[in-house]
C-alpha positions in Angstrom: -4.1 -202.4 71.5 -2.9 -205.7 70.2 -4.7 -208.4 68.1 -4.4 -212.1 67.4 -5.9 -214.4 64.7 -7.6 -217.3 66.4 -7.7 -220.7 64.8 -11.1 -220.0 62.7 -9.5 -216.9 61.0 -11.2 -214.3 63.8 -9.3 -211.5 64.8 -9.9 -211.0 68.2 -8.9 -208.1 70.6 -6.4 -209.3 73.5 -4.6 -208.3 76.8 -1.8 -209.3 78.8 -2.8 -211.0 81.6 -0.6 -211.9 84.2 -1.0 -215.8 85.8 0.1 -218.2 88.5 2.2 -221.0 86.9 3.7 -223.5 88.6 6.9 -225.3 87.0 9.7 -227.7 87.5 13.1 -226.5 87.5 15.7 -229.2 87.2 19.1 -229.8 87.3 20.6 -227.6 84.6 18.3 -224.6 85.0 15.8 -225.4 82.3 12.2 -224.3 83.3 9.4 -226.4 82.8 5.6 -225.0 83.3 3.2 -227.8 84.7 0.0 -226.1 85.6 -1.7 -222.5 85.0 -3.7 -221.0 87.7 -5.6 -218.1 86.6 -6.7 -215.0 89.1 -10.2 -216.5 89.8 -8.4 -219.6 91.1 -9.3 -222.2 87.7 -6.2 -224.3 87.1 -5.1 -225.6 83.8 -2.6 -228.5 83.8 0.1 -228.8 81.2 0.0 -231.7 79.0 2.8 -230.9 77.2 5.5 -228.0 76.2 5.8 -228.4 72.6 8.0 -225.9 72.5 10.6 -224.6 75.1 11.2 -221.3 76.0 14.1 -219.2 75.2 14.7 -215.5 76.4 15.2 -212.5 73.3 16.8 -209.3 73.2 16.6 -207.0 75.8 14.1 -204.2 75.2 13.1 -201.5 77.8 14.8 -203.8 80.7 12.4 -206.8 79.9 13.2 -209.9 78.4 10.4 -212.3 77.2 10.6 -216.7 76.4 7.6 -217.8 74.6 6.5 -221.3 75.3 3.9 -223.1 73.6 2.1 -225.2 75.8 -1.2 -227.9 75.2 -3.7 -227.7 77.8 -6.0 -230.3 76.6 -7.0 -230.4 73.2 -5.7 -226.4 73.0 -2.6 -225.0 72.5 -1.5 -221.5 73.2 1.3 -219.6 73.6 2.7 -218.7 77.9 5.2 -216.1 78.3 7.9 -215.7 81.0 9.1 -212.4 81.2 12.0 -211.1 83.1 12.6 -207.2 84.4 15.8 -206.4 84.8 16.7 -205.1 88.4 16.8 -201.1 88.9 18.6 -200.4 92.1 17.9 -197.1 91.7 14.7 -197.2 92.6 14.8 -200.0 95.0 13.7 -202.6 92.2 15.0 -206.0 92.2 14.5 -208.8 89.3 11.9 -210.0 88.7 9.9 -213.2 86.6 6.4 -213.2 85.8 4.2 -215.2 83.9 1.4 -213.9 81.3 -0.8 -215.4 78.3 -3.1 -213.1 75.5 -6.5 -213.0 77.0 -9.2 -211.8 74.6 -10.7 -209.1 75.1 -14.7 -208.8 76.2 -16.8 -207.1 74.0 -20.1 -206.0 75.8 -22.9 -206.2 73.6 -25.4 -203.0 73.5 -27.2 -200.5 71.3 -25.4 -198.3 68.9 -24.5 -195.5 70.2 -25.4 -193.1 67.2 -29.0 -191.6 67.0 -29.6 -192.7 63.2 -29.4 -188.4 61.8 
C-alpha cells in the first residue's frame, strides 16, 4: 500500500495505474509526453513538462523516469518505466506509462456491532 500527500496536506491512498500516453520522440532520443489517455478513453493534454524524465537504478529488472507534467492548472508526476527483457521466458522489453491514482474509499456503516 502506498500513500501520497495531496496539495491540502491529505494523505490519500494510491495505485499504479497504467495509461495511454502519447509523445514526441525527436532527433536525439529525448521523450516528450503530449497527451494522457486514461482506460475509460478521457484524454488529458500536456501543457507543459516541467521537468524531464531521467531513468534510476535498476531494481528487480525495472527502471523508472519520473516526469512532472501540467495538465491544466494541475501538476502531477507520469512515470515511464522500463522491464528489462527476460529471454528466458520469452519476454522482450518493454515501456509503459503509469501515474498514482487515489484510491476510492466506499462509504458505509461501521462494520462493528457497538459491544
Amino acid at each position: 500500500m502506498e500513500y501520497v500527500t495531496t496539495t491540502y496536506g491529505e494523505r490519500r491512498r494510491v495505485h499504479r495505474e497504467y495509461v495511454d500516453v502519447y509523445c514526441r520522440m525527436g532527433r536525439d532520443g529525448a521523450i516528450e509526453p503530449v497527451c494522457v489517455v486514461w482506460r475509460d478513453g478521457r484524454s488529458f493534454p500536456i501543457d507543459e513538462v516541467l521537468e524531464p524524465g531521467h531513468f534510476g537504478s535498476t531494481a528487480r529488472g525495472r527502471q523508472t523516469a519520473r516526469y512532472r507534467v501540467r495538465l491544466g492548472r494541475h501538476e502531477t508526476d507520469l512515470y515511464l518505466e522500463r522491464r528489462a527483457a527476460r529471454p528466458e521466458v520469452g519476454e522482450t522489453e518493454t515501456l509503459r506509462w503509469w501515474v498514482n491514482a487515489y484510491d476510492q474509499v466506499k462509504q458505509g456503516k461501521p462494520s462493528h456491532t457497538g459491544r
